[in-house]
Every structure is written in C-alpha cells, then in structure tokens.
Kinemage of the C-alpha trace (Angstrom):
@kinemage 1
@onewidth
@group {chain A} dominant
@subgroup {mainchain}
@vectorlist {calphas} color= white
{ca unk a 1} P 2.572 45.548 -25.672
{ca unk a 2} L 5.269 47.032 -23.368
{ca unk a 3} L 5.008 45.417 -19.946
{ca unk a 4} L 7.059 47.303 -17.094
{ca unk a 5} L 6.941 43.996 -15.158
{ca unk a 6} L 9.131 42.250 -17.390
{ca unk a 7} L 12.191 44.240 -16.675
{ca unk a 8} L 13.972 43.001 -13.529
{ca unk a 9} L 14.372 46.043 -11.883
{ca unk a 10} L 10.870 47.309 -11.974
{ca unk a 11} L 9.948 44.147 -10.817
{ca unk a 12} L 11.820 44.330 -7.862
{ca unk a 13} L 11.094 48.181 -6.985
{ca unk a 14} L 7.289 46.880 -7.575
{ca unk a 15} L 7.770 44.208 -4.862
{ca unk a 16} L 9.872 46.254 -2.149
{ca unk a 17} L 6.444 48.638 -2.965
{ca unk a 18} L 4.192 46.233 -2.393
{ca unk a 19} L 5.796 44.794 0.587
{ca unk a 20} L 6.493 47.922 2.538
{ca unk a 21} L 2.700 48.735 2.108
{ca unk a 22} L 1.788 45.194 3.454
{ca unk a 23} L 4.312 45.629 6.324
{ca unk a 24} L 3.448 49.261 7.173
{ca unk a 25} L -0.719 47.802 7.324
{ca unk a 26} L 0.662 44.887 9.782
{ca unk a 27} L 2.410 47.479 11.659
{ca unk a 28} L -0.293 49.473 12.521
{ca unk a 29} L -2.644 46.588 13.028
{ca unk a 30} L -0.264 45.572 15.569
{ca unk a 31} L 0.507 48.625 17.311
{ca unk a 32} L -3.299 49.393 17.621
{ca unk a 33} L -4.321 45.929 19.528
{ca unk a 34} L -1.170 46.761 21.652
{ca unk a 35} L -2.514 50.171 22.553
{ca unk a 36} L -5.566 48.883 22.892
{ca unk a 37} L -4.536 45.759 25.347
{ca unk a 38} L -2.525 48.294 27.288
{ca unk a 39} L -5.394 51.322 27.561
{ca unk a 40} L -8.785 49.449 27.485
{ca unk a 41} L -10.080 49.382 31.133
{ca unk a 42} L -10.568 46.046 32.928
{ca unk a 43} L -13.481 44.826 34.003
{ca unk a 44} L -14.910 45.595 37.561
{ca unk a 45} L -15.055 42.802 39.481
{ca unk a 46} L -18.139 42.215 42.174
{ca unk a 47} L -15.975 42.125 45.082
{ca unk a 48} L -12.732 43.546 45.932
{ca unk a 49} L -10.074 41.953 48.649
{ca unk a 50} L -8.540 44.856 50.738
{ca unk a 51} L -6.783 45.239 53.958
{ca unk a 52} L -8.040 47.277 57.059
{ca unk a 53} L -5.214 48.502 59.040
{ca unk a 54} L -6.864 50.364 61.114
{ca unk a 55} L -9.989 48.473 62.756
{ca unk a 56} L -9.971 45.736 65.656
{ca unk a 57} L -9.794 42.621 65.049
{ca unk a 58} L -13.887 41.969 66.022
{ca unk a 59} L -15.357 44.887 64.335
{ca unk a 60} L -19.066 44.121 62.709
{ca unk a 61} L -17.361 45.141 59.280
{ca unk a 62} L -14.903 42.030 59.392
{ca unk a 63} L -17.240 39.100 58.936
{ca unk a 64} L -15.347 36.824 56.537
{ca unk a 65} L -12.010 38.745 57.703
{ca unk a 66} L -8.592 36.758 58.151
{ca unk a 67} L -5.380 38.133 59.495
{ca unk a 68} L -2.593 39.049 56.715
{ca unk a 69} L 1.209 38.913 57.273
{ca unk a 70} L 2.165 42.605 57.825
{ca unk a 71} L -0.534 42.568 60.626
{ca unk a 72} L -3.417 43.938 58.941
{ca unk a 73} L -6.782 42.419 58.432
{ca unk a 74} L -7.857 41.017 54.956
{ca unk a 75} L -11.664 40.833 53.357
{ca unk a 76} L -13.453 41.112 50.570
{ca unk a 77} L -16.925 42.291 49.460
{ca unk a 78} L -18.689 44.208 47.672
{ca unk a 79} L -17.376 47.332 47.576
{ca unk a 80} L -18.781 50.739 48.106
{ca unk a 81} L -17.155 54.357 49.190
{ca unk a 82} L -17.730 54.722 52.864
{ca unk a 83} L -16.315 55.705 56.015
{ca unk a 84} L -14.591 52.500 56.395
{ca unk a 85} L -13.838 52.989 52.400
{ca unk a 86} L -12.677 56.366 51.826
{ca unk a 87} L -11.195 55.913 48.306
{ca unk a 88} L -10.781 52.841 45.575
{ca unk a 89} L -8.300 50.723 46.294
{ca unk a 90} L -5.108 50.008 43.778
C-alpha cells in the first residue's frame, strides 16, 4: 500500500497544513474574546460619583457631598436624569 506520509516532503507540506489550520482557529479564537473584552458593555453600577459645579455648597441635593480639588462638589447616589442630572455622566 502506497502511503503519501512516508515521503518527507508530503509529510512536511501535511504538517505546515495542519498547523496553519490550528493557528488560523487560535487566531480567531483570540481575536473574538478581544473584540468581545473591548465591545461588551460594563455593568451599571447602583450609584455613580459625580461632581456638581454648579450648586452651593448646602443645597438639599448634597447630603453625603465633600469638596473636590478643582473646587467642585463630589457625591454619589443613585442616579437618575433630572434637572440637577441633565445627561449620563462619562
């Protein structure tokens, strides 16, 4: 019986084939859990710290507030869209 294997060459073009399927499987398996670690949304958290710029100091909305470096005013809860919270913050 004639076995293609046994001849060197083949052998070798048999293994580069082999191994540039395995690699090109890897390859995508590891560009896909990239993609998806990059472009799967995190999870919302319950409360968000953010700064008020714009509000005194003893304002009802500050209750756990503390003063930040630039000036502004720091908390965190709970956060809903407002008119204290016009948009989400970054």
């Amino acid at each position: 019986m004639f076995s293609p294997l046994t001849i060197l060459t083949y052998l070798c073009l048999f293994a580069a084939q082999v191994l540039s399927m395995l690699g090109t499987g890897l390859a995508t398996v590891a560009l896909g859990l990239v993609a998806a670690m990059v472009l799967w949304p995190r999870p919302d958290v319950e409360e968000i710290e953010h700064l008020h710029a714009r509000l005194p100091p003893r304002h009802a909305h500050l209750g756990d507030a503390r003063p930040d470096p630039t000036g502004s005013i720091r908390h965190s809860h709970a956060f809903v869209i407002d008119e204290l919270h016009r948009r989400w913050p970054r």
